[in-house]
N, CA, C and O atoms as a GROMACS GRO file, in nm:
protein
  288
    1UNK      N    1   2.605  -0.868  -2.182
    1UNK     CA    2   2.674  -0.988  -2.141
    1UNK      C    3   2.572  -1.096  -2.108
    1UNK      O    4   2.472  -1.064  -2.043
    2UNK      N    5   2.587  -1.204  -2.142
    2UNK     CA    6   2.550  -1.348  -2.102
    2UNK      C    7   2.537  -1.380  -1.998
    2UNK      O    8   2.641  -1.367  -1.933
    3UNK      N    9   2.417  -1.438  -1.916
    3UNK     CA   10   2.440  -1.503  -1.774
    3UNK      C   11   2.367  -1.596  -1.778
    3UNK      O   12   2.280  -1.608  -1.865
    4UNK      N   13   2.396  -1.705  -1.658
    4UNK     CA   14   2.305  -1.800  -1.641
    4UNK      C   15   2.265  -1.894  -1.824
    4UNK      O   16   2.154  -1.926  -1.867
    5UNK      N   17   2.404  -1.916  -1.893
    5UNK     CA   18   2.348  -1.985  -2.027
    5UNK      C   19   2.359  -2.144  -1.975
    5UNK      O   20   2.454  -2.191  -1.911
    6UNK      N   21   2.256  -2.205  -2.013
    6UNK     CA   22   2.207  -2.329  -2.012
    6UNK      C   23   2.168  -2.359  -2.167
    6UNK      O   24   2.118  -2.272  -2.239
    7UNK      N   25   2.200  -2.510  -2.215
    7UNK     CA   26   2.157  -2.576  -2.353
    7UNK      C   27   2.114  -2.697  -2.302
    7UNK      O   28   2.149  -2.734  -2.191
    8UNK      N   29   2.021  -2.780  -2.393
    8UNK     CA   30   2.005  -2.894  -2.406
    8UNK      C   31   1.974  -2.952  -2.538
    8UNK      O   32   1.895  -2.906  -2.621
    9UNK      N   33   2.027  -3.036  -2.546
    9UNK     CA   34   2.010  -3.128  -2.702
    9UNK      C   35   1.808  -3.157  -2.676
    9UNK      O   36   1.742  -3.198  -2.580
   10UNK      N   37   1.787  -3.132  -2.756
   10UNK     CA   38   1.641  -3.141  -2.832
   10UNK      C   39   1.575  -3.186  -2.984
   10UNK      O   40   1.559  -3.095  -3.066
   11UNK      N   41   1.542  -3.308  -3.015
   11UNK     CA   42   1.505  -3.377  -3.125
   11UNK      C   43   1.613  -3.475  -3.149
   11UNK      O   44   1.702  -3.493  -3.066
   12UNK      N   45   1.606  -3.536  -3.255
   12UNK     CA   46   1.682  -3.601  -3.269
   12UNK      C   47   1.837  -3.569  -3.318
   12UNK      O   48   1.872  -3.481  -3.397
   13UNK      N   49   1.914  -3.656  -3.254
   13UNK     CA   50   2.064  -3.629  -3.279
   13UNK      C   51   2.158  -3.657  -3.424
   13UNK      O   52   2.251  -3.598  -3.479
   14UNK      N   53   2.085  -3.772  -3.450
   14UNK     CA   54   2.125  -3.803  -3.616
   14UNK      C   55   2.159  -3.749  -3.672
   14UNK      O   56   2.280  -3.728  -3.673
   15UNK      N   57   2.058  -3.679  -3.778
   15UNK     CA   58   2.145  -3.600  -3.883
   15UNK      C   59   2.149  -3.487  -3.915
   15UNK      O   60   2.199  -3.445  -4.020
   16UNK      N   61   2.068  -3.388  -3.785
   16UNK     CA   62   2.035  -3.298  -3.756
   16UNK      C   63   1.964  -3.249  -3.615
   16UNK      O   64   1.851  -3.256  -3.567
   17UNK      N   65   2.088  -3.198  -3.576
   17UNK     CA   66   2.083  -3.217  -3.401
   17UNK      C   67   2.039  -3.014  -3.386
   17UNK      O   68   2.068  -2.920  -3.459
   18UNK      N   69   1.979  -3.020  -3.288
   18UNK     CA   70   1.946  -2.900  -3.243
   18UNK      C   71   1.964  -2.863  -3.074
   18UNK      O   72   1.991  -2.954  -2.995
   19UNK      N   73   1.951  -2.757  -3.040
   19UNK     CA   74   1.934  -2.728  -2.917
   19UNK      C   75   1.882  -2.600  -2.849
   19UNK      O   76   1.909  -2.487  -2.890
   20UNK      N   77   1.806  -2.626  -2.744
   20UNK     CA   78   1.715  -2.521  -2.731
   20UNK      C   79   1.834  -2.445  -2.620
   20UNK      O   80   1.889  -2.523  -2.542
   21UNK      N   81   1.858  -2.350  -2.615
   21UNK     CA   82   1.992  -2.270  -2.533
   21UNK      C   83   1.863  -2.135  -2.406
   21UNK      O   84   1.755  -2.084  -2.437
   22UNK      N   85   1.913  -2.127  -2.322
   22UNK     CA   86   1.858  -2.019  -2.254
   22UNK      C   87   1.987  -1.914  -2.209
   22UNK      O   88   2.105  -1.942  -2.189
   23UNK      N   89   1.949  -1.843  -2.206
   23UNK     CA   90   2.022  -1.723  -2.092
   23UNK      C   91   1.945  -1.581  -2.063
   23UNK      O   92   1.848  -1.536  -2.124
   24UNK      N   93   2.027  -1.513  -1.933
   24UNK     CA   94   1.948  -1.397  -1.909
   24UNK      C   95   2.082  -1.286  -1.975
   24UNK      O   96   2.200  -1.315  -1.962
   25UNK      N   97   2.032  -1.155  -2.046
   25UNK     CA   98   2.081  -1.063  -2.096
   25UNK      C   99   2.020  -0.923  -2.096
   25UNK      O  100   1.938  -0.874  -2.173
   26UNK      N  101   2.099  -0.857  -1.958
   26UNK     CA  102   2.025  -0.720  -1.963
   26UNK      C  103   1.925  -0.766  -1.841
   26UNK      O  104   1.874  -0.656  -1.818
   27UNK      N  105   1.874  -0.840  -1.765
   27UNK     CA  106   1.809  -0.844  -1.701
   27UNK      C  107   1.701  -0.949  -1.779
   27UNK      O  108   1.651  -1.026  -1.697
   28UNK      N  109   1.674  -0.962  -1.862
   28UNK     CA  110   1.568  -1.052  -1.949
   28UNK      C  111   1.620  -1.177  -2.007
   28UNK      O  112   1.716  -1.195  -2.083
   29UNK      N  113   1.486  -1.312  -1.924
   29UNK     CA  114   1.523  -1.412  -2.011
   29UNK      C  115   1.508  -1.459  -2.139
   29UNK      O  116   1.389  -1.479  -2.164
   30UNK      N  117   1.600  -1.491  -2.251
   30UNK     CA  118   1.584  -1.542  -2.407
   30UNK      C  119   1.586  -1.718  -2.385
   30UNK      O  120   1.630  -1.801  -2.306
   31UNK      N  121   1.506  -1.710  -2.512
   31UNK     CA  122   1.505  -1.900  -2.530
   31UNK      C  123   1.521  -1.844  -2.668
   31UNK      O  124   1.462  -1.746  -2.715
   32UNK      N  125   1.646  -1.952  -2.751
   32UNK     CA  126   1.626  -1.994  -2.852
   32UNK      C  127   1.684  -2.132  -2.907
   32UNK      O  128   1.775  -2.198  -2.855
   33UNK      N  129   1.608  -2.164  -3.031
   33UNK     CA  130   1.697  -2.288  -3.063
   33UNK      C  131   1.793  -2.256  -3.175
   33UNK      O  132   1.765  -2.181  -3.269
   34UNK      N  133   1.905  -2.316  -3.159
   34UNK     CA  134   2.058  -2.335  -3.220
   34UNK      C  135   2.064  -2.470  -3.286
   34UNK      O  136   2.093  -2.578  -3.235
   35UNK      N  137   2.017  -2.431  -3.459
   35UNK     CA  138   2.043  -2.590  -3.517
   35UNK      C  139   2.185  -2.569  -3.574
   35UNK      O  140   2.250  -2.464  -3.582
   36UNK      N  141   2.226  -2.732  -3.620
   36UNK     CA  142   2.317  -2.771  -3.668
   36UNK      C  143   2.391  -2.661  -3.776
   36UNK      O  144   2.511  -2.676  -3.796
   37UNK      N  145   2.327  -2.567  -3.835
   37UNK     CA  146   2.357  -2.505  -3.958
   37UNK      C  147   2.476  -2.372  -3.845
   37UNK      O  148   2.589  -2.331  -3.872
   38UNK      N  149   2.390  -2.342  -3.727
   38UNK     CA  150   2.440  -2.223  -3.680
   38UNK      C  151   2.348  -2.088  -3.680
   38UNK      O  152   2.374  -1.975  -3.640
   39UNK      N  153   2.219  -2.148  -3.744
   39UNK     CA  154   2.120  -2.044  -3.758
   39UNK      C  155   2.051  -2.048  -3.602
   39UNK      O  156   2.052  -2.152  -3.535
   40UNK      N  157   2.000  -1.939  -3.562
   40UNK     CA  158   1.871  -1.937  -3.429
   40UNK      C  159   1.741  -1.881  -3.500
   40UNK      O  160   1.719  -1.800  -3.591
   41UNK      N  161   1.654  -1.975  -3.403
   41UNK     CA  162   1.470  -1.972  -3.380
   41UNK      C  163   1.496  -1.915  -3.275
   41UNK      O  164   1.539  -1.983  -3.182
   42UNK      N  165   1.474  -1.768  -3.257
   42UNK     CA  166   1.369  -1.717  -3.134
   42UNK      C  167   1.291  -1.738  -3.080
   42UNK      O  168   1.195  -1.728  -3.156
   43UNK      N  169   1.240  -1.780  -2.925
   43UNK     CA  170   1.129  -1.764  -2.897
   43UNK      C  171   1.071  -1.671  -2.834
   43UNK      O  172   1.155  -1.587  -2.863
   44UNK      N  173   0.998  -1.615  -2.772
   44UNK     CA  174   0.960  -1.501  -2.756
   44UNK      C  175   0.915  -1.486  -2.612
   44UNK      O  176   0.853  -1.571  -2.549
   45UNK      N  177   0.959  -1.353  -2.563
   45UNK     CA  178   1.043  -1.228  -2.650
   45UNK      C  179   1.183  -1.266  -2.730
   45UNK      O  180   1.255  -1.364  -2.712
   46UNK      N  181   1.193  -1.199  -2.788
   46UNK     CA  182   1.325  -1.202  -2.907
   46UNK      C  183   1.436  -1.095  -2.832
   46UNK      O  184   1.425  -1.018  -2.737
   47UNK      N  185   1.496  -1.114  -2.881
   47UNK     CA  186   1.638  -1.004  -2.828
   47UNK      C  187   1.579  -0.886  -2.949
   47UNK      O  188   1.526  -0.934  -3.049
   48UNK      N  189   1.588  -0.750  -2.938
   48UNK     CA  190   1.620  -0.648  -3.013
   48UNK      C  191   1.690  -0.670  -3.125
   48UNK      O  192   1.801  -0.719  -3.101
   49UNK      N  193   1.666  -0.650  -3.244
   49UNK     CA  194   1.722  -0.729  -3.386
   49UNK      C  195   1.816  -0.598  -3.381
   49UNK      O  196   1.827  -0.562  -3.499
   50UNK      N  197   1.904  -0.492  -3.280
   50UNK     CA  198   1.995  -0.448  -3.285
   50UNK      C  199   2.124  -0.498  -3.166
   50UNK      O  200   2.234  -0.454  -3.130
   51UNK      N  201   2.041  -0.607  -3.135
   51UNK     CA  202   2.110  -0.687  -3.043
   51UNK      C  203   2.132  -0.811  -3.032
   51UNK      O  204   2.166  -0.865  -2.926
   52UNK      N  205   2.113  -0.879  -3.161
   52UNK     CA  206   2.124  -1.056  -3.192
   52UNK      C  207   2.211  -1.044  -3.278
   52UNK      O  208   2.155  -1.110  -3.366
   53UNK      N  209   2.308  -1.011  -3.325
   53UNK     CA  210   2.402  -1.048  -3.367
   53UNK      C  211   2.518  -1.061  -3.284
   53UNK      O  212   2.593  -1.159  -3.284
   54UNK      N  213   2.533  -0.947  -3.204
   54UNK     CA  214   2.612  -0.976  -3.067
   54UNK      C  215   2.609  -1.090  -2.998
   54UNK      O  216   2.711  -1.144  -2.954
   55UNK      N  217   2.476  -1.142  -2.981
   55UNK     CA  218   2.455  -1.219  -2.934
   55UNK      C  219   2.418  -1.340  -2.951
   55UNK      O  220   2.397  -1.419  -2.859
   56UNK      N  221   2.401  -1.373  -3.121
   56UNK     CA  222   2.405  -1.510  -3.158
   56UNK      C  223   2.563  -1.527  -3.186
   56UNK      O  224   2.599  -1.636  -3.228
   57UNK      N  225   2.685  -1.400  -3.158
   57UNK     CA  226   2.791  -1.463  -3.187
   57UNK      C  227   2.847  -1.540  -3.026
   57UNK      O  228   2.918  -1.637  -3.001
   58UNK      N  229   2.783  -1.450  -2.951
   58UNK     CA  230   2.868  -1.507  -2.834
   58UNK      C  231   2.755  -1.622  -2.807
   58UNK      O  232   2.803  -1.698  -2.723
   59UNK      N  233   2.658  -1.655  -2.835
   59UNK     CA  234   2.622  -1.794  -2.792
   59UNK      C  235   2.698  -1.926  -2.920
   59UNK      O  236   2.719  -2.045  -2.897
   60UNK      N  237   2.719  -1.858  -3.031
   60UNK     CA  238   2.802  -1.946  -3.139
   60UNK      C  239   2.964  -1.959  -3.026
   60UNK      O  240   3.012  -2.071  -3.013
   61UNK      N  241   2.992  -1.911  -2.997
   61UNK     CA  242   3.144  -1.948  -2.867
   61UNK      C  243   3.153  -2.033  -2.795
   61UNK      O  244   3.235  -2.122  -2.771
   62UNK      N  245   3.051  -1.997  -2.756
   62UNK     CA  246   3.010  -2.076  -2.622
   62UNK      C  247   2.930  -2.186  -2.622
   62UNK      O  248   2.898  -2.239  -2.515
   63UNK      N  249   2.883  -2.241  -2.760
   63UNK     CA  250   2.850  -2.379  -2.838
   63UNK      C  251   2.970  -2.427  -2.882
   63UNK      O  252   3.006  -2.542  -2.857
   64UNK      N  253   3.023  -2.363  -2.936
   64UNK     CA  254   3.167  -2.403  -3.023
   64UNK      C  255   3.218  -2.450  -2.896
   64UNK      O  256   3.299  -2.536  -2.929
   65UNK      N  257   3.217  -2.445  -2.806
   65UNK     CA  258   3.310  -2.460  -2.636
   65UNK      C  259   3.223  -2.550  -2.562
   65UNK      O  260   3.301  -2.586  -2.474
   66UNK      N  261   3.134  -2.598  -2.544
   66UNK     CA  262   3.037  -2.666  -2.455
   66UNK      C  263   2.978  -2.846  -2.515
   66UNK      O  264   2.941  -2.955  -2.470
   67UNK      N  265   3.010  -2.764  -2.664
   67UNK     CA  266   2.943  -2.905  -2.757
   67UNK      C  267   3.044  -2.973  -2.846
   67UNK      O  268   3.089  -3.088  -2.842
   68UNK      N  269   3.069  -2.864  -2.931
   68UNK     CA  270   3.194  -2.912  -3.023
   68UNK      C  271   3.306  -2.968  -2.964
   68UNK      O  272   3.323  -3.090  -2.973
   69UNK      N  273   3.396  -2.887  -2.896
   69UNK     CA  274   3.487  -2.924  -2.867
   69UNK      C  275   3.508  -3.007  -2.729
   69UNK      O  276   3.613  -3.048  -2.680
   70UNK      N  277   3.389  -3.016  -2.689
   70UNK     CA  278   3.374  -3.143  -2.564
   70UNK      C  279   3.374  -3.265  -2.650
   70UNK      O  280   3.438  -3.360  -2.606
   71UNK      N  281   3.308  -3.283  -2.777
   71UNK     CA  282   3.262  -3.416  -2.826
   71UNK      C  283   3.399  -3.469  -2.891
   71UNK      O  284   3.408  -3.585  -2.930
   72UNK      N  285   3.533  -3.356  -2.905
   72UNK     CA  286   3.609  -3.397  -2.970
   72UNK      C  287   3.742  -3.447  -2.863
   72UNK      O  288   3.843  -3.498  -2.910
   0.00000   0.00000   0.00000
């Protein structure tokens, strides 16, 4: 589960907006960035590549909920 998720818009917003997202999971903090496409940059440490899909879906939710549908 997700705690403590924080985002911020980072680079430019134009025509390709990104954002660097944090949270703690399991006890450990992740940074990654979330571009426009829906893809993530890890930074490191990385989540367990048997554990980022779980978890780039529930941070895709909770973008879809924080960004998207605030701007609309």
């Amino acid at each position: 589960m997700i705690s403590h998720f924080q985002y911020k818009s980072v680079g430019s917003k134009a025509r390709k907006p990104k954002w660097e997202v944090s949270f703690f999971h399991q006890g450990t903090y992740y940074r990654t960035l979330y571009l426009h496409t829906g893809e993530f940059e890890w930074f490191q440490p990385a989540p367990p590549e048997s554990e980022q899909n779980k978890l780039q879906s529930q941070i895709h939710e909770l973008m879809l909920f924080h960004v998207y549908e605030q701007d609309s």
